[in-house]
C-alpha positions as CSV (number, residue, x, y, z in Angstrom):
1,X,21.0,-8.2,-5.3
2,X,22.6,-11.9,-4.8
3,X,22.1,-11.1,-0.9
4,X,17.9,-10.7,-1.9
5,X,17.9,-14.0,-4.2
6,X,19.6,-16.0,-1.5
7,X,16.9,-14.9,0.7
8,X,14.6,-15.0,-1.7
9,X,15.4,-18.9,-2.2
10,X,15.1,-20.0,1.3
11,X,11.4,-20.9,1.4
12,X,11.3,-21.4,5.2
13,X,13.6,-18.6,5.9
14,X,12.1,-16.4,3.7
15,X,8.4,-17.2,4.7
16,X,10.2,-16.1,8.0
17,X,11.7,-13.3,7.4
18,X,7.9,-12.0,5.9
19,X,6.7,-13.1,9.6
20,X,9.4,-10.8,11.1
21,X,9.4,-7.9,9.1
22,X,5.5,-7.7,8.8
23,X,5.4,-8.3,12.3
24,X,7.8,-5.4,13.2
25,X,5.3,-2.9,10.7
26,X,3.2,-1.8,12.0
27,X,0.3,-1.4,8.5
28,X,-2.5,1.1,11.0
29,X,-5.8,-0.2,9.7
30,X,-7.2,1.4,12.4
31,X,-6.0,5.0,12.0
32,X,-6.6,4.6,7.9
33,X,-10.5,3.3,8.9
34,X,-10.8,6.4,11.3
35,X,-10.0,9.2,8.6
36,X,-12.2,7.2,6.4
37,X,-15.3,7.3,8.7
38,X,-14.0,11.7,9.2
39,X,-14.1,12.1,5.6
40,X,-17.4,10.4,5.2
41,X,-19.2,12.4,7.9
42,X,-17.7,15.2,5.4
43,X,-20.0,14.1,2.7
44,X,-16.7,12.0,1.2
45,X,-17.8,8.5,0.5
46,X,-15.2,5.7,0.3
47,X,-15.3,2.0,-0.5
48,X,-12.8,0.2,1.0
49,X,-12.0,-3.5,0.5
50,X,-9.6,-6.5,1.4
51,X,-7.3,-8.3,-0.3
52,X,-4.9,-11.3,0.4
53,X,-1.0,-11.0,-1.5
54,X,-0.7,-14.6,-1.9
55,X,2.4,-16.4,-1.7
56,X,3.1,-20.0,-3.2
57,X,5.6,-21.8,-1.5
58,X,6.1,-25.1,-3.3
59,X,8.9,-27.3,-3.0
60,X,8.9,-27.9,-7.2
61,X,9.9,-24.1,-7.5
62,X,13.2,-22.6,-6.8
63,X,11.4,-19.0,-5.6
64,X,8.0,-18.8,-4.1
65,X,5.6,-17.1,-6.4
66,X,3.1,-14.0,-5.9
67,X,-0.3,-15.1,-7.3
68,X,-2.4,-12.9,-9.2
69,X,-5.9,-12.8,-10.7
70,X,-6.6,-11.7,-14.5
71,X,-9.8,-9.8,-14.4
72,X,-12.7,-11.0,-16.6
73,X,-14.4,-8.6,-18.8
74,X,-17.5,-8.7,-16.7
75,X,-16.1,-6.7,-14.2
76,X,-14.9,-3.0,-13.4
77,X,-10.8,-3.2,-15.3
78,X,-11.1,-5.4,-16.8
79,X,-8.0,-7.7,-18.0
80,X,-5.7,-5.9,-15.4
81,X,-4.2,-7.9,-12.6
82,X,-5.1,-8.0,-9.5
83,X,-5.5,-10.0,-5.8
84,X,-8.2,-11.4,-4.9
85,X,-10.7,-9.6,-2.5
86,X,-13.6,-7.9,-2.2
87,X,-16.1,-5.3,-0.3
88,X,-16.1,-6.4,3.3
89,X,-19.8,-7.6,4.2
90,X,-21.7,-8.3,7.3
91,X,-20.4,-12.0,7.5
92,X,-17.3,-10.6,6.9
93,X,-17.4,-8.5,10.9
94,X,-18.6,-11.1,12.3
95,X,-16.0,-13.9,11.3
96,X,-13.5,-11.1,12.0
97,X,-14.8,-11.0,15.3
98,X,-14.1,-14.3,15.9
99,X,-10.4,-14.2,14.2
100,X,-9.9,-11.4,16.2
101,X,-10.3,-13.4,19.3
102,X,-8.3,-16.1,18.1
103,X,-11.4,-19.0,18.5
104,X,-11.5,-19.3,14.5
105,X,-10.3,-21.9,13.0
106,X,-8.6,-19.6,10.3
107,X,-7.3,-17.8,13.8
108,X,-3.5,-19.4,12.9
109,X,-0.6,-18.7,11.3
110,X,2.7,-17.6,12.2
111,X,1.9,-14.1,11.5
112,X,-0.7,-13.9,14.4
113,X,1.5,-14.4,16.9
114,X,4.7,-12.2,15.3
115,X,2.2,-9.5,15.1
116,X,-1.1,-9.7,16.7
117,X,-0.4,-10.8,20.3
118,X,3.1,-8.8,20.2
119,X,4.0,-6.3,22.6
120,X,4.1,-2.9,20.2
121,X,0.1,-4.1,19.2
122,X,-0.9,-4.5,22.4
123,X,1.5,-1.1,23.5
124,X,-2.3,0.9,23.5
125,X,-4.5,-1.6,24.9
126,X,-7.6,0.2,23.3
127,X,-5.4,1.1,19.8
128,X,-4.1,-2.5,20.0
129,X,-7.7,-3.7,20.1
130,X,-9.1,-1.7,17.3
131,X,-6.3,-2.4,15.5
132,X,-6.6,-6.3,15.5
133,X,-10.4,-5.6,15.1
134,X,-10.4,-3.9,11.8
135,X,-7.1,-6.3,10.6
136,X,-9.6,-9.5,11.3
137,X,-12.5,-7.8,9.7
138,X,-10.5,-6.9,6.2
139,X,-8.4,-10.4,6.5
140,X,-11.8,-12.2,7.4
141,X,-13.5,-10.6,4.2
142,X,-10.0,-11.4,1.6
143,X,-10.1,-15.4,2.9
144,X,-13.8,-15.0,2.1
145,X,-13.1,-13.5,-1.9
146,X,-10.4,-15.7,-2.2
147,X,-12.0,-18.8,-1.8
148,X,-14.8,-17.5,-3.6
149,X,-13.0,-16.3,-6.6
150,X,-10.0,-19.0,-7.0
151,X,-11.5,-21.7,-5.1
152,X,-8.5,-21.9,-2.9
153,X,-9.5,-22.7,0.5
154,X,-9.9,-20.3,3.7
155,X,-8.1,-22.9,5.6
156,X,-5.0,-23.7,3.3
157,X,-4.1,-20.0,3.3
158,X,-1.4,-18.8,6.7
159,X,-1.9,-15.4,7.6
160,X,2.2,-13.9,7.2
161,X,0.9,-10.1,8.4
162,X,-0.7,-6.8,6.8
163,X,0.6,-4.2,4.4
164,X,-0.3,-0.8,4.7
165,X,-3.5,0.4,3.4
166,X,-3.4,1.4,-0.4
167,X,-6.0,4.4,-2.0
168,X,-6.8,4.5,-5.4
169,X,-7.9,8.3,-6.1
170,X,-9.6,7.2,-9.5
171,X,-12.1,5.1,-7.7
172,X,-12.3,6.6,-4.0
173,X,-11.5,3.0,-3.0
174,X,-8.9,2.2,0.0
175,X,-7.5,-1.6,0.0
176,X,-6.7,-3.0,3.0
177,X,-4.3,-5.7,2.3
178,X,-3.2,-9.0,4.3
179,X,-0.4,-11.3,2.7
180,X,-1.0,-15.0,2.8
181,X,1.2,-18.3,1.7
182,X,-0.3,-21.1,0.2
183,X,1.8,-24.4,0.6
184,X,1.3,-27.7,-1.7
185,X,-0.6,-27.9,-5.1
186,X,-3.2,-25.1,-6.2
187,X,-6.1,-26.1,-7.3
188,X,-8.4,-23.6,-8.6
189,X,-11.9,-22.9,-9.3
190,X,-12.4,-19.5,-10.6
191,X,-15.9,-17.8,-10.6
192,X,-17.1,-15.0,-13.6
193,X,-15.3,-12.5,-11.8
194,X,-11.7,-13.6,-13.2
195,X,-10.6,-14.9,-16.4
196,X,-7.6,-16.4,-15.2
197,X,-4.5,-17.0,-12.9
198,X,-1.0,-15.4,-13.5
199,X,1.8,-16.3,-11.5
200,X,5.4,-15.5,-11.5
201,X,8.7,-16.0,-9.7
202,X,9.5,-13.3,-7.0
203,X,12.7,-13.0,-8.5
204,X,11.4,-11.2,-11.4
205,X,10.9,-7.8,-9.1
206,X,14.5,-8.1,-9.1
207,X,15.5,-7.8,-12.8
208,X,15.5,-4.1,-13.7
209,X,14.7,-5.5,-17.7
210,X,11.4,-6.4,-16.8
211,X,10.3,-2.9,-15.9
212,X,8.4,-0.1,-18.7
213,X,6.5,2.4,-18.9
214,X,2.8,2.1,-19.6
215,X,1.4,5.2,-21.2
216,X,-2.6,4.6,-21.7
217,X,-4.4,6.6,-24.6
218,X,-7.2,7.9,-22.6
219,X,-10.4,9.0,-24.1
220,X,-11.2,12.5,-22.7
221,X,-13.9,11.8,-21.0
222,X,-12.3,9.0,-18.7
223,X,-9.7,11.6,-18.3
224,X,-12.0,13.9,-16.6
225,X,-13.9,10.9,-14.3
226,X,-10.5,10.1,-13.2
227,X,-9.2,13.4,-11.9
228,X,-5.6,12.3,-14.2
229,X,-4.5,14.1,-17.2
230,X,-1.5,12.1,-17.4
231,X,-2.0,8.1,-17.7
232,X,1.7,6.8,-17.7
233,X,2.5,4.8,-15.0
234,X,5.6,2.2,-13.9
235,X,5.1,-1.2,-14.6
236,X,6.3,-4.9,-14.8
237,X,6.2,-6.9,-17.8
238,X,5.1,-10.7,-16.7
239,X,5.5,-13.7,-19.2
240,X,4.3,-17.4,-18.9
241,X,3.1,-20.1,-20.8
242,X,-0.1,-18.3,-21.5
243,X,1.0,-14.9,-22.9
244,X,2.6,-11.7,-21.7
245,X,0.7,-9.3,-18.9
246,X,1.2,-6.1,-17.6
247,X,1.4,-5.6,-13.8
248,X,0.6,-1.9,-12.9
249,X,-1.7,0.6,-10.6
250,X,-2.8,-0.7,-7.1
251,X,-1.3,-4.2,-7.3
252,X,2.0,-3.7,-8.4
253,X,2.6,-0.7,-5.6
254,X,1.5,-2.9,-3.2
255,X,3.6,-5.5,-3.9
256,X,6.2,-2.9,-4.2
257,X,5.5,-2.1,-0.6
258,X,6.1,-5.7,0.1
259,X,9.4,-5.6,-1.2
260,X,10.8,-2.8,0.5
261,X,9.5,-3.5,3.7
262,X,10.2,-7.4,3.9
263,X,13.1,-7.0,1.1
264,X,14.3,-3.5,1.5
265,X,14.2,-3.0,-2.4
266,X,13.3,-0.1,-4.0
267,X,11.8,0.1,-7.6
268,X,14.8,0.3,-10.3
269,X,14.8,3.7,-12.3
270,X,13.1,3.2,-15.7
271,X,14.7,5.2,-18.4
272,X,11.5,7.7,-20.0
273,X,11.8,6.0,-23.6
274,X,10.8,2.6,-22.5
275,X,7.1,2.6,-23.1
276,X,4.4,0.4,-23.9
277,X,1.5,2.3,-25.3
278,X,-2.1,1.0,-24.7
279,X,-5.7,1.7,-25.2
280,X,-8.0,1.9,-22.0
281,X,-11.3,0.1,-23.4
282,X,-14.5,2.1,-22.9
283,X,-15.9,0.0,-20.0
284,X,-13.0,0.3,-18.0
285,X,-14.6,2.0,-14.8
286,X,-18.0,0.4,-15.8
287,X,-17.3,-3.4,-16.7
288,X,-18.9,-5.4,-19.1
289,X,-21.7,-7.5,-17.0
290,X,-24.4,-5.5,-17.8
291,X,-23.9,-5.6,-21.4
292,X,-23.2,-9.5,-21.7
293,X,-26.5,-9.6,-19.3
294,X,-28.3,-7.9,-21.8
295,X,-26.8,-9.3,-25.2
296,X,-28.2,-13.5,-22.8
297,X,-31.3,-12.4,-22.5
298,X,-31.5,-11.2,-26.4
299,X,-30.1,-14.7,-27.4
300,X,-32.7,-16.3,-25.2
301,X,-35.3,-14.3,-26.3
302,X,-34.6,-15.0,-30.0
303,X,-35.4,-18.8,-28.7
């Protein structure tokens, strides 16, 4: 475990040792995009979207730090934690297009040219294309959410490589996620869609205290939508200044495969009595916008 800290707590030979190993994984967007267009043929629909696993390296902090978003009430889970990201859009293919051919601006980063314009993506000329293709597009449309949802820039943010693609079975939804470092101060702007930033020292993956149990009391009905009898699920206790959060579901595997494949760590085992009970609120899969939408338009109407 010292062996990962001291790694850990090199910033510019950590940051790359990420280039590296990313760069030697190989993530295949393009063969998780192909089963997803099969399947929808099939009548299966899918929503796929991407994400950015952001990285602060500052020299103030002894570790970098993974950077999260708290999810506002307005939106589908609501108060869980989560990157920032989004459905790709039109705008979102186009940019890609351009990342893709390296004459963006956002085209840099020591990740494109560890992975990108390596010899095992180019192996397949036509895989290697499609592969950096559907990379830009999901990487072009996470910058995009990003910036729209922290107010971090596109252009502060290095591409470090891609993690494999993630599905969530309770929402047919496949994230496609890119990791990213932001160096210097953060300055944020955050839009409705998140209630607040939580970061933490990647150190605390490390520390075999920090990790429960979260069994969720499930109303019968969600239990049903969700395909899951069972909601108990690994997870990581995170404290700050703020209060204490729960990092669980798609995020914390993803970073999990972050750490095993940049780290080699594996998740410690959890013994089955530590568990943190707590309630799934009814408008966990539906979010609360429509009902704060319709409770501003009573208040102005009562004008």
């Amino acid at each position: 475990m010292e062996k990962i800290k001291s790694k850990i707590n090199d910033l510019e030979g950590f940051k790359e040792l990420v280039v590296k190993r990313l760069g030697d994984f190989q993530p295949n967007f393009l063969g998780r995009h192909e089963e997803i267009m099969e399947e929808e043929k099939k009548g299966v629909r899918h929503f796929t979207s991407g994400v950015i696993l952001p990285i602060h390296f500052s020299n103030n902090e002894e570790a970098p730090r993974f950077i999260l978003t708290k999810r506002s009430k307005r939106v589908v889970q609501p108060g869980d934690l989560s990157f920032p990201g989004g459905h790709i859009s039109m705008i979102d293919r186009l940019h890609g297009f351009f990342i893709a051919k390296g004459i963006s601006p956002l085209a840099r980063g020591r990740g494109f040219d560890a992975g990108w314009r390596s010899k095992k993506m180019g192996r397949k000329r036509g895989r290697g294309r499609g592969e950096k293709r559907i990379a830009a597009n999901y990487l072009a449309c996470a910058l995009r959410e990003t910036a729209e949802e922290t107010g971090f820039p596109m252009r502060k943010i290095d591409y470090l490589g891609s993690l494999p693609p993630y599905g969530m079975m309770s929402f047919r939804r496949v994230i496609f996620p890119s990791v990213g470092a932001i160096t210097g101060e953060l300055k944020e702007r955050l839009n409705w869609e998140v209630e607040r930033i939580v970061s933490f020292n990647i150190e605390e993956m490390l520390n075999p205290k920090n990790y429960f149990w979260i069994d969720f009391d499930v109303p019968e009905d969600l239990k049903k939508a969700s395909n899951r009898e069972e909601w108990k699920f690994p997870a990581l206790i995170i404290e700050d200044s703020v209060g204490r959060e729960i990092l669980w579901g798609a995020t914390f595997y993803i970073i999990l495969s972050f750490m095993w494949i940049v780290l080699n760590f594996t998740m410690p085992e959890i013994p089955q009595d530590k568990v943190i009970k707590k309630d799934i609120p009814e408008n966990y899969f539906t979010g609360g916008f429509k009902k704060l939408l319709k409770a501003g338009f009573e208040r102005e109407g009562k004008k």
